[in-house]
N, C-alpha and C positions, 0 to 999 in steps of 0.2 A: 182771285184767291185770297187776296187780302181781305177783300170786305167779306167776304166768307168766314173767313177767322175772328171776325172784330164784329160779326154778328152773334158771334159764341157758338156759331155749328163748328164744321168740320168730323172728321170721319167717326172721331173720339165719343161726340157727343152723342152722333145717332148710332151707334154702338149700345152705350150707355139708355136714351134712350127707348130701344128696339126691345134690350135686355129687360128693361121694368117695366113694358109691356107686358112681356113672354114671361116675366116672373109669375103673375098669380095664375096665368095656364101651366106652366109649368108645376107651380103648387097642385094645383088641380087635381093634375095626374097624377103626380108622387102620392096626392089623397086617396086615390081611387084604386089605385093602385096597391096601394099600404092597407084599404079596406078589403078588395077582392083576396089577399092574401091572406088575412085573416079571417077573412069567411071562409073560405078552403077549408084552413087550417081548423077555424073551430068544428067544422064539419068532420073532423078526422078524431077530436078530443077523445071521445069516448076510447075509440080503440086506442089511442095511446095511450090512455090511462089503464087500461086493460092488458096491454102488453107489459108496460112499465111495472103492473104491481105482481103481474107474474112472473118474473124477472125478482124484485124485491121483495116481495111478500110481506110489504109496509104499506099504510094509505098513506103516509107521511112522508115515505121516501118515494114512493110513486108520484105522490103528486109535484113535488122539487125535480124530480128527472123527466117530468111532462113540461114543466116549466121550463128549464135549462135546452130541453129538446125544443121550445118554442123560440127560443132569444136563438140558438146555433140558429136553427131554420131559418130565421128572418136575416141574419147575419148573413149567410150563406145563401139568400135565395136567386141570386145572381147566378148561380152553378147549377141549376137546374135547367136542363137544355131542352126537357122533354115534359110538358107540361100532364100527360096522360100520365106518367111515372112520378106523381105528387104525392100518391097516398102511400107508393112503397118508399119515396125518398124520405117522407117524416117519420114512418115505422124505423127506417133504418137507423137516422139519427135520436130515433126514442130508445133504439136497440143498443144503438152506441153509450148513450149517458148512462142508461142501466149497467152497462159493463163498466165504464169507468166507476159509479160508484159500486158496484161490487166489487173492483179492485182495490178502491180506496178506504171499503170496509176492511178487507185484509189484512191494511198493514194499519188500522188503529183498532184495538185490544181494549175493550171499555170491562172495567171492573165488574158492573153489575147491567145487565141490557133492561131497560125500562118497559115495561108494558105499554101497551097502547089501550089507550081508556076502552069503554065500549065492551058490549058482549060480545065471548069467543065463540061461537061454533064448535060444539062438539066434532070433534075428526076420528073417522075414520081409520083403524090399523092399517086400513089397506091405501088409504090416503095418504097417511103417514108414509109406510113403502113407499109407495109413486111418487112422494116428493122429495125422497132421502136419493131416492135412484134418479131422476131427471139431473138434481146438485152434480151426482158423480158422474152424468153423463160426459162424452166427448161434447165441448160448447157446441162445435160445427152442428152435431146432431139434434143437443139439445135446443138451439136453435129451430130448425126445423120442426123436430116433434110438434113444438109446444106453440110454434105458428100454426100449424095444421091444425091439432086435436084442441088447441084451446082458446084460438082463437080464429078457426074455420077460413083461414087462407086456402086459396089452392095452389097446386104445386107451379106455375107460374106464377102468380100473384108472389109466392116465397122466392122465386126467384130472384124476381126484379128489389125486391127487399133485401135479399142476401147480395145482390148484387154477383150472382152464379146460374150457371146455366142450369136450364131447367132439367136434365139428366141428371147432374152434379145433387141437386137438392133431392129427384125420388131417388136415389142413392144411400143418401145420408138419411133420406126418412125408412131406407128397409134396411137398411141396418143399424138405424137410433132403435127402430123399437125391435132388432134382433136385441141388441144390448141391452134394452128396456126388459125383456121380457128374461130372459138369462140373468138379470138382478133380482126382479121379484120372483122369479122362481128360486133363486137360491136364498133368499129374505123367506119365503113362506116354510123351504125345506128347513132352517133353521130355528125355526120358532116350535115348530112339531115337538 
């Protein structure tokens, strides 16, 4: 045991050892792993940017809540238990940052709101409607609607995004757009 020790092994060593072996395989995987995550991911960008700017109706703030949706995601990507459920778990968390910052528009009051450079698109009266009525929608609903009609989810795919059974969402989609259709009808009768 002694010469054992006075040869500078012992249990400590080939611990140590064993470890700085398995360090750069270990590297390995955290690499491969931190890349396959990211390819996912980026494979998902378009629609969350898509979701994000319909939600905010900014390139600017879409693109900061596609980004903040990227860092939660990576943060969080341990809690994902179902690999098949990847593209509704980042919808969701893209779905999440857009409510946070529309809630955090709320309570700041900006004196004058800046334009965003860039030519507008001519809108629509009736686009106008549909986007002043979706605002006052129930969220539960507006949620839905605007997965379905604007970004071509189906009513499972919304589920597993909402994180609700898939009854609970054709529910909220038949009577989002009862609600929907009872605003722009009373917005049309108003204008007459």
């Amino acid at each position: 045991m002694a010469d054992h020790a006075a040869e500078g092994g012992g249990p400590y060593r080939e611990t140590a050892m064993g470890e700085a072996k398995a360090g750069p395989a270990r590297q390995a995987a955290a690499n491969a792993e931190e890349e396959a995550f990211f390819s996912r991911l980026y494979a998902e960008h378009r629609r969350m940017y898509a979701v994000a700017f319909s939600y905010l109706r900014s390139e600017a703030d879409a693109l900061e809540a596609v980004q903040e949706a990227t860092c939660r995601a990576w943060v969080k990507r341990n809690k994902l238990r179902d690999e098949q459920a990847f593209k509704a778990w980042v919808l969701r968390i893209t779905i999440n940052c857009c409510m946070d910052e529309l809630r955090r528009k709320k309570r700041v009051y900006p004196a004058e709101r800046p334009e965003e450079a860039g030519p507008e698109e001519m809108k629509s009266s009736e686009r106008i409607d549909l986007e002043r009525a979706l605002v006052r929608m129930k969220p539960k609903y507006r949620h839905a609607v605007m997965l379905k009609y604007y970004h071509d989810l189906t009513a499972p795919e919304i589920a597993k995004v909402l994180s609700r059974p898939e009854g609970t969402v054709k529910t909220w989609l038949r009577e989002g757009l009862r609600e929907l259709r009872g605003m722009l009808s009373y917005e049309g009768r108003g204008r007459k």
